[in-house]
N, C-alpha and C positions, 0 to 999 in steps of 0.2 A: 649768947648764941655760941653752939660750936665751933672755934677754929674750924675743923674738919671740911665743913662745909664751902667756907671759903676756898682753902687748898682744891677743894675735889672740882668746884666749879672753875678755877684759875685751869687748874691740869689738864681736864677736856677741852675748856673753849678753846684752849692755844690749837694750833694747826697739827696734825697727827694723821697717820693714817685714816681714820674714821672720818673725819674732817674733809678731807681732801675727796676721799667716794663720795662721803653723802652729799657733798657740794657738787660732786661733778656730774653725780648723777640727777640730782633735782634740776639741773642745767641740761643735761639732757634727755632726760624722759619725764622729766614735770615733778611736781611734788606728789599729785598722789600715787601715781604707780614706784615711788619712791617710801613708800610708807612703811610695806613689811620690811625695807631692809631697814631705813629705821629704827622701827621697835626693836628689830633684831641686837641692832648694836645697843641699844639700850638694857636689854634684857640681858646680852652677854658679859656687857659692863656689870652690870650688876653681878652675878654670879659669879665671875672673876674678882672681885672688890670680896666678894663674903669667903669666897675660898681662899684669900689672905686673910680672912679673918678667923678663917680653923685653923691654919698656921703650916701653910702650902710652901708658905717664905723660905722655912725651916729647913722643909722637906728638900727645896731645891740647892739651900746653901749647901745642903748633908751631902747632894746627889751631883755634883759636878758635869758627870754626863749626862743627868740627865737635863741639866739647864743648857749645857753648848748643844747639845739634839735640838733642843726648844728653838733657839736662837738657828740654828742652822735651817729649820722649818721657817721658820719666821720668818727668816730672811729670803730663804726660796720663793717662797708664796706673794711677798711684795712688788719683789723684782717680777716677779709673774704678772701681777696686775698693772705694774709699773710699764710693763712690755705691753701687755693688750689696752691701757689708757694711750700710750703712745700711736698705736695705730687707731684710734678709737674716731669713728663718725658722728657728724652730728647724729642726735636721736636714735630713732630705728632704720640704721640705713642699709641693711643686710638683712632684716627681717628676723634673725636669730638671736641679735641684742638684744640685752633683759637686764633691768635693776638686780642687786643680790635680793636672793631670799633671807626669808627670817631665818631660816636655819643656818644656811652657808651665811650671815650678817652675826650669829651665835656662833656659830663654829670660830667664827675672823677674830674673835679675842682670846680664842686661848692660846694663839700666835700674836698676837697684836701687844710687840715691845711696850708702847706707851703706856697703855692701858695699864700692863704689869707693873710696870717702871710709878704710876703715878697710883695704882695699890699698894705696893708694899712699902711706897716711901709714907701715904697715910695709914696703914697699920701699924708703923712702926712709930712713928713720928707723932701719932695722934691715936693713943690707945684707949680703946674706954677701958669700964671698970667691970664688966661682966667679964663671963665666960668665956670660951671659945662659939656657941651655938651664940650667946647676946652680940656680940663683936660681929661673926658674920651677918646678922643681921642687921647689925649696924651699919658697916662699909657697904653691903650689899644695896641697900635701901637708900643710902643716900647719893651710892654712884648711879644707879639707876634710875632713882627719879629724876636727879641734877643731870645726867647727860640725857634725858628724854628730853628736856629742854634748848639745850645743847643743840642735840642731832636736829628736834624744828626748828631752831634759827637756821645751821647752815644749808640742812636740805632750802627750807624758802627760801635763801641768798642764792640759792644754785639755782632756783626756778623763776627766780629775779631776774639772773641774768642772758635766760634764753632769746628774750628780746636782741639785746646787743650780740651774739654768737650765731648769727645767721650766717655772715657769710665765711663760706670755708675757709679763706685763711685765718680768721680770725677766730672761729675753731680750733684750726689747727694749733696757732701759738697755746691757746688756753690752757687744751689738754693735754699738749707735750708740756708744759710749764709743772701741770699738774703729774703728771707721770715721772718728771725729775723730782720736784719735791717726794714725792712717793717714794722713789728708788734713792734718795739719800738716807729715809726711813730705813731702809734695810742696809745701810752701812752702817745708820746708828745702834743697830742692836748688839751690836761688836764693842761697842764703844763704854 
């Protein structure tokens, strides 16, 4: 079996931004109105995994600013989320809450540190023996199928535990809990 596989399943399960939404939103708006964002994140895992496998890595060590731009977004964008989780209600309790979409759940990795952080350390670390087009298809495919599994366990652990998050303080702690773990994510992309 490929090393690879192991690495890429260890990198995702750990706690990460990706983690933390899709937990928090299967907690609060169920698992299946949690599904496109889901896929979402699965599919942009994947496509981020194979664009280190054309050799995007390169491009950013070459590009200085354009990696601290990256991280600068990156980092905006979390603390953003990390901000609206913090004031976050149970459920639909404004009417205008909404799980991510599949799109905006694609778009969240090509700012999403971890994800980066845990592609180019298995591009580099765990090379196959093709091309550049076989490689991306390689990391691409196996971040993507491995974190579709991923992202079901934590979304259902987030829809686990609406049961116990009834009452509002006990919301409250949960998801400011999660909005700090989030917002330390965006001081790790510094780091």
């Amino acid at each position: 079996m490929d090393p690879l596989y192991a690495f890429v399943f260890l990198g995702l399960f750990s706690p990460g931004p990706n983690i933390i939404l899709l937990t928090l939103s299967g907690a609060r708006f169920g698992f299946r109105p949690t599904l496109p964002h889901l896929l979402g994140v699965a599919a942009g895992v994947g496509v981020t995994a194979g664009l280190t496998g054309m050799g995007i890595g390169a491009l950013l060590a070459a590009r200085p600013t354009l990696e601290l731009s990256l991280k600068i977004i990156a980092a905006a964008w979390i603390l953003w989320m990390a901000y609206k989780l913090w004031h976050a209600r149970p459920g639909n309790a404004t009417g205008k809450d909404r799980p991510m979409t599949f799109v905006e759940a694609v778009l969240f990795q090509w700012v999403n540190p971890k994800v980066w952080a845990v592609a180019l350390t298995a591009a580099s670390a765990y090379p196959g023996t093709g091309g550049p087009w076989a490689e991306a298809l390689r990391l691409g495919s196996a971040f993507a199928g491995i974190n579709l599994g991923v992202c079901l366990f934590w979304t259902s652990a987030g829809a686990a535990l609406t049961a116990l998050l009834t009452r509002p303080a006990v919301w409250t702690v949960f998801s400011r809990t999660m909005a700090l773990a989030l917002g330390a994510f965006a001081l790790m992309v510094f780091v």
